[in-house]
C-alpha positions in Angstrom: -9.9 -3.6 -109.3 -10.9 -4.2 -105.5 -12.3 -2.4 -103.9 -10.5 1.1 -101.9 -10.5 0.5 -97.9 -10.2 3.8 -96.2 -8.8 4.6 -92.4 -8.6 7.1 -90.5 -5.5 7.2 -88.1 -4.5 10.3 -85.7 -4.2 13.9 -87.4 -0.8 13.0 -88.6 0.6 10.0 -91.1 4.5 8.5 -90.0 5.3 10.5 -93.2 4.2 13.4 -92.5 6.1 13.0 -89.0 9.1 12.1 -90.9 8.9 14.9 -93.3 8.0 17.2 -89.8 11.4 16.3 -88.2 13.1 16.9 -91.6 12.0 20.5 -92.0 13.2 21.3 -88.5 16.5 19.7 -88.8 17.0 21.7 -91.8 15.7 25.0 -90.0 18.2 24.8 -87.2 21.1 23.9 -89.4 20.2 27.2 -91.4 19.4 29.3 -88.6 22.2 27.8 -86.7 24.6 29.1 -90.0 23.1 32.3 -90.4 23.4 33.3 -87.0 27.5 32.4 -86.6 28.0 34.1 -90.0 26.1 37.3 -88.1 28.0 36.8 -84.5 30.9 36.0 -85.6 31.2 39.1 -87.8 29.6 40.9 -84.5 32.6 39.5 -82.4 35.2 40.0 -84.9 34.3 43.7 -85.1 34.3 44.2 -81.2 37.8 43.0 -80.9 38.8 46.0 -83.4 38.6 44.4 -86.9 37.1 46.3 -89.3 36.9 43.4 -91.5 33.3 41.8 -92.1 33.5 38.4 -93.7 31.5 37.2 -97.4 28.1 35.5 -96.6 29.2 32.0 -96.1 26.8 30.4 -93.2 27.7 26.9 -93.8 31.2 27.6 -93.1 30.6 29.7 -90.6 29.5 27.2 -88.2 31.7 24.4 -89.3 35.0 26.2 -90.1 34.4 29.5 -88.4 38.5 29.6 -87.3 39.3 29.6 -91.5 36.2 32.5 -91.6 38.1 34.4 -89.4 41.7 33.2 -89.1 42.7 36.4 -86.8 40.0 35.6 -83.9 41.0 34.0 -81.2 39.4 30.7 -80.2 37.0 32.2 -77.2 35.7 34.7 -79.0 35.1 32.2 -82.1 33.1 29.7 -79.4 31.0 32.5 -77.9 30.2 34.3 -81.0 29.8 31.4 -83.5 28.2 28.8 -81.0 27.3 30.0 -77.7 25.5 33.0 -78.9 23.4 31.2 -82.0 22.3 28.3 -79.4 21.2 30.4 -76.8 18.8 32.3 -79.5 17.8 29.3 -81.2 16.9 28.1 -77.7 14.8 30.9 -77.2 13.3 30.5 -80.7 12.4 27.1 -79.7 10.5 28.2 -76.8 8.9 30.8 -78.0 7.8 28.4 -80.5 6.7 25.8 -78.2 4.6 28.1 -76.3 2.6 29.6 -79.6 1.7 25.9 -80.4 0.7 25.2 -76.8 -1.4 28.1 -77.0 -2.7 27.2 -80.6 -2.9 23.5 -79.4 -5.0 24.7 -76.3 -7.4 26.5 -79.2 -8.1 23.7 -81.3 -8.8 21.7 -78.7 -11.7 23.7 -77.7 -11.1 25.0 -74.2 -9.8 28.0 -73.0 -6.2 28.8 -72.4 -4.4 31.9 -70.4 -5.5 34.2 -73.4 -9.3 33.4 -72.8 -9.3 33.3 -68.9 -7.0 36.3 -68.8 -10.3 37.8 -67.0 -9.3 35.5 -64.0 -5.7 35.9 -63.9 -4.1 37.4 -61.5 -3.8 40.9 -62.7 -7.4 41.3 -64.0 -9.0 39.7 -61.1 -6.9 41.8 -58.9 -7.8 45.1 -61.2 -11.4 44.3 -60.8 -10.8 44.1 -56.9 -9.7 47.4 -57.2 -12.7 48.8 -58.7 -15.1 46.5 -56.3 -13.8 46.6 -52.8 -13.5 50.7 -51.6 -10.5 49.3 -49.5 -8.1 48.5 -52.0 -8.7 51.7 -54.0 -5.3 53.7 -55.4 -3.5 50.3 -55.1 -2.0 48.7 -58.1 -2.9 45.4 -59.4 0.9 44.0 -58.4 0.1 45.3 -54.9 -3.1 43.6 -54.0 -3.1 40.7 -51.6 -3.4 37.3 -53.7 -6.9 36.3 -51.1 -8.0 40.1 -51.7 -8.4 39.5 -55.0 -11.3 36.6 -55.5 -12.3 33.1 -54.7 -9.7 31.0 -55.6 -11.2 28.3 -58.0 -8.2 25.8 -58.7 -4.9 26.7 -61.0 -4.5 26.2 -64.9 -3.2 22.7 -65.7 0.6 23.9 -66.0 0.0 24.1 -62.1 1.7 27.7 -62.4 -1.2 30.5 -62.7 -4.2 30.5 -59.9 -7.8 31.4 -61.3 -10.2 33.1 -59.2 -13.5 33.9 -59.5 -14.0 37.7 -58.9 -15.9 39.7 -55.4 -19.1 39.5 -57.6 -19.3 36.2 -59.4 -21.7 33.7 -58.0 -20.7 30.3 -57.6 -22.6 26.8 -57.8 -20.7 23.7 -57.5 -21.7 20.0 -58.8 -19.6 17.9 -57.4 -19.8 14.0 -56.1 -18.6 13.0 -52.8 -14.7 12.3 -52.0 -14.3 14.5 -55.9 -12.2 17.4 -53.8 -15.4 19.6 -52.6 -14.2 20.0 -49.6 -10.3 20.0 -49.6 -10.0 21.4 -53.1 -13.1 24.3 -53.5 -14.8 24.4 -49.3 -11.6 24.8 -47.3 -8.8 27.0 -49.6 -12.1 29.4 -49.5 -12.7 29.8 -46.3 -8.9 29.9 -45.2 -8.3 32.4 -48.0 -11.6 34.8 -47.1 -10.9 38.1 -46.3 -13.9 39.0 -44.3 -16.8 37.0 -42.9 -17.5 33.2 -43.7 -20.4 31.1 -43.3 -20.2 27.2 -43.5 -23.2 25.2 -43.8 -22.6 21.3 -43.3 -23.8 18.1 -41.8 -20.3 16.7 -41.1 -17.7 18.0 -38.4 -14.8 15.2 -38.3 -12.3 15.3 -41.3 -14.2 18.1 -42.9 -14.2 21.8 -43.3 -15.2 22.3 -39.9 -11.9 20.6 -38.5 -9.6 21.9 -41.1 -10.5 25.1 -40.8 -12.1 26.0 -37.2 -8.5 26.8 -35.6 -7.1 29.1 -38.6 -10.1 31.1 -38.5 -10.1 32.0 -34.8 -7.0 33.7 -35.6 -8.6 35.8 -37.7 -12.1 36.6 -35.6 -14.6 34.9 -33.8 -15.6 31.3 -34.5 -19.4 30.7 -33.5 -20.2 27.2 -34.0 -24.0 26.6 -34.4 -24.7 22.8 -32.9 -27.9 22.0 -32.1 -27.7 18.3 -33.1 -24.5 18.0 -31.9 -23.0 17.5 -34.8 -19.6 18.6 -33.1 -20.4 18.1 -29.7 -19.8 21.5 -29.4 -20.9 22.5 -25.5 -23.5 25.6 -26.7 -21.8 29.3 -26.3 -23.9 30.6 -28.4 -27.9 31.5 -29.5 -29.5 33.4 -32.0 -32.8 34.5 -31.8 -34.8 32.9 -34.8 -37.4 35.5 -34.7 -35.8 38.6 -35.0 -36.7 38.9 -38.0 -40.4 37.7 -37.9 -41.2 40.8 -36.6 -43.3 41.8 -39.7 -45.6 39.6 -42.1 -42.7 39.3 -44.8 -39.8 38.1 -42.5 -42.8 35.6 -40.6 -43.9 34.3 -43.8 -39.7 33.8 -44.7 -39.1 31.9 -41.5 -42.5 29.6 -42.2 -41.0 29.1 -45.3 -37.8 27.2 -43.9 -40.2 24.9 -41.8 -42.1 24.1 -44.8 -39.0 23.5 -47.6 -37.4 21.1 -44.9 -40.1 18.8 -44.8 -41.7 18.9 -48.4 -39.7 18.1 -51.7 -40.8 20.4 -54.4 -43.4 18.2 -56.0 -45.9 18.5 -52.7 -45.0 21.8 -52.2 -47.9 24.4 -52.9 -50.4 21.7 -51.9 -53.6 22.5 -49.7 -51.9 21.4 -46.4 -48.5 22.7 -47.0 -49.6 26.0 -48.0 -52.4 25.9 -45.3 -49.8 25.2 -42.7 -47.3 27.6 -44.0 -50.1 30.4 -43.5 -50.8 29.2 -39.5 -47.0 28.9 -38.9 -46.5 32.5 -40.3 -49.2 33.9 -37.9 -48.3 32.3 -35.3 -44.5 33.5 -35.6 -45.5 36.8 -36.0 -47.6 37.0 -32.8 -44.8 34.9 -31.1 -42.4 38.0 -32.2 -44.3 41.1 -31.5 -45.1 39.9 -27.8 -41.4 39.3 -27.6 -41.9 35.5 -26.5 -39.9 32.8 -27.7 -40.5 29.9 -30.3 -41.2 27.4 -28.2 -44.2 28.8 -27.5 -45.7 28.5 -31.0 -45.4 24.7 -30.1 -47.7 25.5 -27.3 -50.3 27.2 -29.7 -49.8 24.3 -32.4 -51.0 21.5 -29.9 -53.7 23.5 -28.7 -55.4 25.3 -31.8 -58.6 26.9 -29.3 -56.0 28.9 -27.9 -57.0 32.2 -28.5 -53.7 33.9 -27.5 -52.2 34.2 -30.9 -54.9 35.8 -32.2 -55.3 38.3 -29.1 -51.6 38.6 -29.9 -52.3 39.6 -33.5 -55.4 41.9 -32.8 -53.2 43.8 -30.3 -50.6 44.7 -32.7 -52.9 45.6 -35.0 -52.2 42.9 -37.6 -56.1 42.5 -37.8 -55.8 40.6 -41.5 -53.6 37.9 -40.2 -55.8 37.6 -36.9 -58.7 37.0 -38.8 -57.0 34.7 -41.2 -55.7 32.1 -38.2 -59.2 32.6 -36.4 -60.9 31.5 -39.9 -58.7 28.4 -39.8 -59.5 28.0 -36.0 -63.2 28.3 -36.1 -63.3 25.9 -39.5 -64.4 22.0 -39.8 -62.9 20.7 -37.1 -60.8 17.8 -39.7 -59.9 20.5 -41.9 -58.2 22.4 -38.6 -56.5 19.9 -37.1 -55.4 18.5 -40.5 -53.8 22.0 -41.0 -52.4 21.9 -37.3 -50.8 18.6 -37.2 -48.9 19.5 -40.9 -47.5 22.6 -39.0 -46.7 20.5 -35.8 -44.7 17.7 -38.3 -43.3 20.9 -39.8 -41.6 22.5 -36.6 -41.3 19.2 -34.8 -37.7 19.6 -34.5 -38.3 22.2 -31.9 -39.6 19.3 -29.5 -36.4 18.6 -28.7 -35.5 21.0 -26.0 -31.4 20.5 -26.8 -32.1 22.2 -30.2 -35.0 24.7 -29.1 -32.0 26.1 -26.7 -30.2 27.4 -29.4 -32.6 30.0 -30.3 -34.1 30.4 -27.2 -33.1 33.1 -24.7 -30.1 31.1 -22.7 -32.0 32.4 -18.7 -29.1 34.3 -17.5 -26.3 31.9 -18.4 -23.7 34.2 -18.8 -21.2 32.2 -21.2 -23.8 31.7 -23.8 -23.5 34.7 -25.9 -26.3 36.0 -28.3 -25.3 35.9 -32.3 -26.4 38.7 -34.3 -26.5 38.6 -38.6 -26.1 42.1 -38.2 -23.1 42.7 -36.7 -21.6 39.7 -38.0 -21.9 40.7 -41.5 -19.6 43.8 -40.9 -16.6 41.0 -39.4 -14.3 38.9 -39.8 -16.0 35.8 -37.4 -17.0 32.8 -39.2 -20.6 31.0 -38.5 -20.6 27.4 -38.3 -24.2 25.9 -39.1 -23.8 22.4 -38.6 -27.3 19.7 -38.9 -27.9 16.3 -39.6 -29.9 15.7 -43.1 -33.2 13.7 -42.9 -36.3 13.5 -40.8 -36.3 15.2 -37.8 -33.1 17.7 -38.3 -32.5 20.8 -37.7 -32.2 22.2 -41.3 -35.2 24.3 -41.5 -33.2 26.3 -38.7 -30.3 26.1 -40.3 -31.9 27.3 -43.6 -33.0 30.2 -41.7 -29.8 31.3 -40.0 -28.1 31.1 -43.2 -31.0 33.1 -45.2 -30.7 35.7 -41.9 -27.1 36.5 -42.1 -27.3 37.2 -46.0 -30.0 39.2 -46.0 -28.6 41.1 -43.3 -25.0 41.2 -45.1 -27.4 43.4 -48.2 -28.9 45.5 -45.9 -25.5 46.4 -44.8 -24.2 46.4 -48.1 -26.8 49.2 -49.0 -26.1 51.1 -46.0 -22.4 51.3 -47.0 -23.6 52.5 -50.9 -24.2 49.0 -52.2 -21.7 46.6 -51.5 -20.0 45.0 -48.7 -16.2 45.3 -48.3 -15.0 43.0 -46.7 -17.0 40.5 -48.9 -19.3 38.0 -47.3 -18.6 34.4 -48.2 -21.1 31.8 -47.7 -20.5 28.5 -48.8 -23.4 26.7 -49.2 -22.2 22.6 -48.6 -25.2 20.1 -48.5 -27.1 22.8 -49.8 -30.2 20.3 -50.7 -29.6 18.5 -47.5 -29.4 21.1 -45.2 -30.0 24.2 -46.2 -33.0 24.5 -48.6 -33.6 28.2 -49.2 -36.6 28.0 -51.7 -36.0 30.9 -53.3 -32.1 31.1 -53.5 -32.0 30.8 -57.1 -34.0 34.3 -57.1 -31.4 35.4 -54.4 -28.1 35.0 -56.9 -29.5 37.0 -59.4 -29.0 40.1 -57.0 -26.2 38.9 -54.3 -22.7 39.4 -55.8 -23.5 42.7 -56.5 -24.5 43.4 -53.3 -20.7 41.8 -52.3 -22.4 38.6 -50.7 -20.6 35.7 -52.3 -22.4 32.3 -52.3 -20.9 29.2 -53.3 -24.1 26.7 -53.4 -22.1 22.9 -53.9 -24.1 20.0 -54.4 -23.7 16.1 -55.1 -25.6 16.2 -58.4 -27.5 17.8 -60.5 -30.6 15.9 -60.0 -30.4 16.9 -56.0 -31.0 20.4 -57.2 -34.0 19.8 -59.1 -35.3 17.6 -55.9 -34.8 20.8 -53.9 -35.9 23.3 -56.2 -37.7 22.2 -59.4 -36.6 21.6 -62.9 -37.8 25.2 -63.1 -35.7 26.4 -60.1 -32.5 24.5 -60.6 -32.5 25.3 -64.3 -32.7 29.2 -62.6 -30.2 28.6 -60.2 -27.6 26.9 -62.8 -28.0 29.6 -65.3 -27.8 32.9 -62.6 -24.5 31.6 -61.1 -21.5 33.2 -62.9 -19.2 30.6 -61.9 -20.2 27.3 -62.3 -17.8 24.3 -61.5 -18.5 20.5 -62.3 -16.3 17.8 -60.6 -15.6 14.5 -61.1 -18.1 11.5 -60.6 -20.9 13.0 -63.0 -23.1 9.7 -63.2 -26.3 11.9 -64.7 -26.3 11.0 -68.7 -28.6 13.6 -69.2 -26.8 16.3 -67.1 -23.1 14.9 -68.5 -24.9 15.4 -72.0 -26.0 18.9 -71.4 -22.1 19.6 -70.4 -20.7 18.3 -73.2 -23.1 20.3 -75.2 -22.4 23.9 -73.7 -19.1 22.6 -73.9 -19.2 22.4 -77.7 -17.6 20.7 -80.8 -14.7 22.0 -82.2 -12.5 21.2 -86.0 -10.6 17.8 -86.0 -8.1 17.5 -88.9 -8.4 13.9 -89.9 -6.0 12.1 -92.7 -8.0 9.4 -94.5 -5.4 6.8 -96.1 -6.8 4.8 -99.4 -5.8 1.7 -100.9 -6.3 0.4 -104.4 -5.0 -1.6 -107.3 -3.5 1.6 -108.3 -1.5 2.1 -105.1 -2.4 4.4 -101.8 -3.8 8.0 -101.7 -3.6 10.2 -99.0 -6.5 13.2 -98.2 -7.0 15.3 -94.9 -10.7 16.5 -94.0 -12.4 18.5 -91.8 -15.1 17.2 -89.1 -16.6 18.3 -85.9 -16.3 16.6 -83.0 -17.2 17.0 -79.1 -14.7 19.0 -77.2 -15.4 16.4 -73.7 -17.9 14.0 -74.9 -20.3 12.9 -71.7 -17.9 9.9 -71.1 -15.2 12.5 -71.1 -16.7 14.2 -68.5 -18.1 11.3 -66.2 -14.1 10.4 -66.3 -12.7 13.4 -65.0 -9.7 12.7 -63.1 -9.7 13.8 -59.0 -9.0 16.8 -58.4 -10.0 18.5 -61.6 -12.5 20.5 -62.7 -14.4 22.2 -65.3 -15.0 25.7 -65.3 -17.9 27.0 -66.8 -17.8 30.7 -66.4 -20.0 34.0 -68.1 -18.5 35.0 -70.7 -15.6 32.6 -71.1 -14.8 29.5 -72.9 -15.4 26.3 -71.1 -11.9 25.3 -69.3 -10.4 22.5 -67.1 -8.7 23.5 -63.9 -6.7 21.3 -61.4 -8.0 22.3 -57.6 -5.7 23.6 -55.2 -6.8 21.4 -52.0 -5.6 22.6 -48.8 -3.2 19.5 -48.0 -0.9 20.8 -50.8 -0.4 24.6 -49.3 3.1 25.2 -48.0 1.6 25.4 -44.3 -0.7 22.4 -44.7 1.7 20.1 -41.8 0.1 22.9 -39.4 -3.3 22.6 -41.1 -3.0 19.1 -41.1 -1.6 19.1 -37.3 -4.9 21.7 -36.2 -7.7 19.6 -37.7 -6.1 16.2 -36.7 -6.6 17.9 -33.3 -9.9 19.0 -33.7 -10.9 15.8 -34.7 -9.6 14.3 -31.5 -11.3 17.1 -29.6 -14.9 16.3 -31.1 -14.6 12.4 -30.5 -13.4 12.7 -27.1 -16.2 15.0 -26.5 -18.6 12.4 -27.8 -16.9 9.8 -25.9 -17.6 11.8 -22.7 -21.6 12.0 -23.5 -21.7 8.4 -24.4 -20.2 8.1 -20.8 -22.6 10.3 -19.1 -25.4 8.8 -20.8 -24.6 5.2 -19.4 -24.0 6.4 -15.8 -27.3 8.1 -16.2 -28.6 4.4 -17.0 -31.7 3.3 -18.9 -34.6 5.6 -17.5 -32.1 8.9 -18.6 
């Protein structure tokens, strides 16, 4: 006897196909005769015969006119053909949609009955019970950008699925995956209150695509002080507004000091040393009412005693004491600690990006930006920086942590959360906007109605931002997670594909012998998107991840496929011309200036 050689082909054998297609062939043909036997009875009886023909399907539908010899021929077609096909038809669909259903369930991910949660009548439901605004309305009646964030549409391209006004969102998402046009812009065109952008790009981004929509809507303020844009400057916020006490100094020392350090040097002797001088030197900058640039002053002359007069005036005699002890130590130690904090705020050298949080000297057209009232609009902030050495992302940082902290202390003032909700999207998060303790901030945000959406390149730029520690903290508080395509991490594709699961594949193992073949069917377990699966997303999908729910894919909605993206289109194509002609003009300027300019 030789040996048996065993396969294992797809779930189903040609035979088994075969024997499939057989069943349902036979199915119609009796459905098919049961139901003309049953309408044409039904039509034979509305026309007035009381006569109700013997139970004989098979004739029924082939001979109906010798069933029912006194019927005339329309009524025979309707009730003995057009009638059975139309319920068979419906049948069949009804039919096909179970199995898609119970196809979508073996395969592991969610369908419509699992994200039902964040369809659009329970996301708009929940609206109701979060936003004070939309209360007595009914689900039907609620404003499709009222109800959430939109996140992209189930595959069938036919149902939206939105994340709700308390979910928190983080992104992972390579470049040119559909960040921008798919997740970025439908959010901020959709928002229906406030929006902040973070972003080192202007041209052919979010800034362009959206700038013009939203200034129907509010105020824009565009935040430029690298020029990003080559916005002229019509605005300034002051940066210490809120370094008025120890906690918000120490805060705004703390964007310095994230900029410039990656997380394994920070909490060192220098960079905690520094942090310390910058916060005491902020806070005495703040309580004399004097601006920032004058900390520079202090930093490249540490024997000046001002800061600490500053302090001892105010009666912050702790901190005075503090900076006088770092003052008055080994002169290498001091100037060690000085020169970290000048490296830290050296970005305020430049006096083109120190203007933009500076008091503007009387210029009339430059208007001040407040967090506070802006958290209570419908404007949109701008924060636009370069990434790398010398940017203005530690500012940045701090405008963005400003306005949301301000948004919850509004949100408390108005019994806990903010209606209109807050959006702030978060792009370049570990380029420009390192907040070192955001992933503390999203345990508490979406309740307070302040929605951030924190996208990033990979998962690894996290953890060079925040830690293992804090990027494992940020990835497990957000609510809403989304994963694009272009996941090159193995480990981080790995993890995915284990939260993702395994589910039951049926498998038919075929046998041959001397004795002939045997068929058997098994039962094994098998990754749902196995790490290849997911590095091979296609563009313009996405996996949702979200509390509560099985994992799902989604297809993003980008912006260029919206019924009014030839305007869109039209309005950032302009933009874009607007922000390289202005750069053309500088370039200009700067070469009639000459070489000494």
């Amino acid at each position: 006897m030789s040996p048996s050689r065993t396969t294992t082909p797809s779930t189903t054998t040609g035979t088994d196909g075969l024997l499939y297609l057989l069943i349902a062939v036979a199915a119609l043909g009796i459905g098919g005769g049961n139901l003309a036997w049953f309408f044409g009875n039904l039509a034979n009886a509305v026309v007035g015969s009381d006569h109700w023909a013997a139970y004989r399907p098979t004739e029924s539908l082939l001979h109906p006119d010798q069933v029912w010899p006194h019927l005339a021929r329309p009524s025979v077609i309707v009730g003995c053909y057009v009638l059975p096909a139309l319920v068979l038809l419906a049948a069949t669909l009804l039919g096909l949609k179970a199995w898609s259903r119970l196809r979508g369930r073996s395969s592991g991910l969610a369908d419509q009955r699992d994200l039902a949660d964040l369809l659009p009548k329970k996301i708009a439901a929940k609206a109701i019970d979060l936003r004070p605004s939309l209360q007595g309305a009914k689900p039907k009646q609620v404003a499709p950008d009222d109800r959430g964030v939109l996140l992209g549409t189930l595959p069938s391209g036919a149902r939206e699925v939105r994340s709700s006004w308390e979910d928190v969102i983080v992104a992972i998402m390579a470049p040119r995956s559909g960040k921008t046009s798919g997740l970025a812009v439908p959010a901020i065109l959709r928002a229906p209150g406030p929006v902040l952008l973070t972003s080192n790009k202007a041209a052919r981004d979010a800034f362009t695509a959206t700038a013009a929509a939203r200034t129907e809507v509010g105020t824009v303020w565009t935040f430029d002080p690298q020029q990003i844009a080559h916005a002229s400057q019509e605005m300034w916020w002051d940066i210490l507004a809120d370094a008025r006490d120890l906690t918000g100094a120490r805060r705004l020392a703390g964007h310095f000091v994230t900029a410039s350090v990656n997380e394994s040097s920070a909490g060192d002797f220098w960079s905690t040393a520094a942090a310390n001088t910058l916060t005491a030197l902020f806070l005495a900058a703040a309580r004399d009412r004097r601006p920032i640039t004058d900390v520079l002053a202090w930093l490249a002359s540490p024997a000046d005693r001002t800061p600490i007069d500053l302090l001892q005036d105010a009666g912050l005699d702790a901190v005075a004491a503090q900076l006088q002890g770092t003052v008055a130590g080994a002169v290498e130690t001091r100037d060690g600690i000085f020169e970290t904090a000048r490296q830290y705020a050296s970005c305020l050298l430049d006096p083109a990006i120190a203007a933009w949080v500076t008091p503007p000297n009387g210029l009339a057209k430059v208007r001040e930006f407040t967090p506070e009232a802006f958290a209570t609009s419908k404007d949109t902030l701008f924060l636009l920086s370069k990434d790398g050495g010398g940017s203005a992302s530690a500012i940045i940082a701090a405008a963005a942590d400003a306005v949301m902290r301000a948004a919850v202390i509004q949100a408390e003032r108005d019994g806990g959360r903010l209606d209109a909700p807050l959006l702030a999207i978060l792009d370049e998060a570990a380029n420009v906007c390192k907040i070192a303790d955001l992933p503390d901030l999203y345990s508490h945000l979406g309740s307070r109605g302040v929605i951030p959406v924190t996208i990033l390149q990979s998962y690894r730029q996290g953890v060079r931002v925040w830690g293992e520690a804090g990027m494992d903290a940020l990835w497990s508080a957000a609510t809403i997670k989304l994963v694009g395509s272009g996941i090159d991490d193995a480990d981080f594709a790995d993890k995915l594909s284990r939260l993702v699961g395994d589910h039951d594949v049926r498998t038919v193992s075929v046998s041959t012998s001397e004795s002939g073949k045997s068929t058997s069917v098994s039962m094994r377990q098998e990754r749902v998107l196995p790490a290849d699966a997911i590095r091979a997303l296609p563009k313009g999908s996405a996996l949702l991840l979200a509390t509560g729910i099985r994992p799902a894919l989604l297809d993003l909605k980008p912006w260029y496929r919206e019924p009014n993206a030839d305007l869109l289109g039209a309005a950032s194509a302009k933009e874009t011309a607007a922000i390289t002609e202005r750069a053309l003009a500088k370039s200009l300027r700067r070469d009639d200036l000459g070489p000494a300019a």
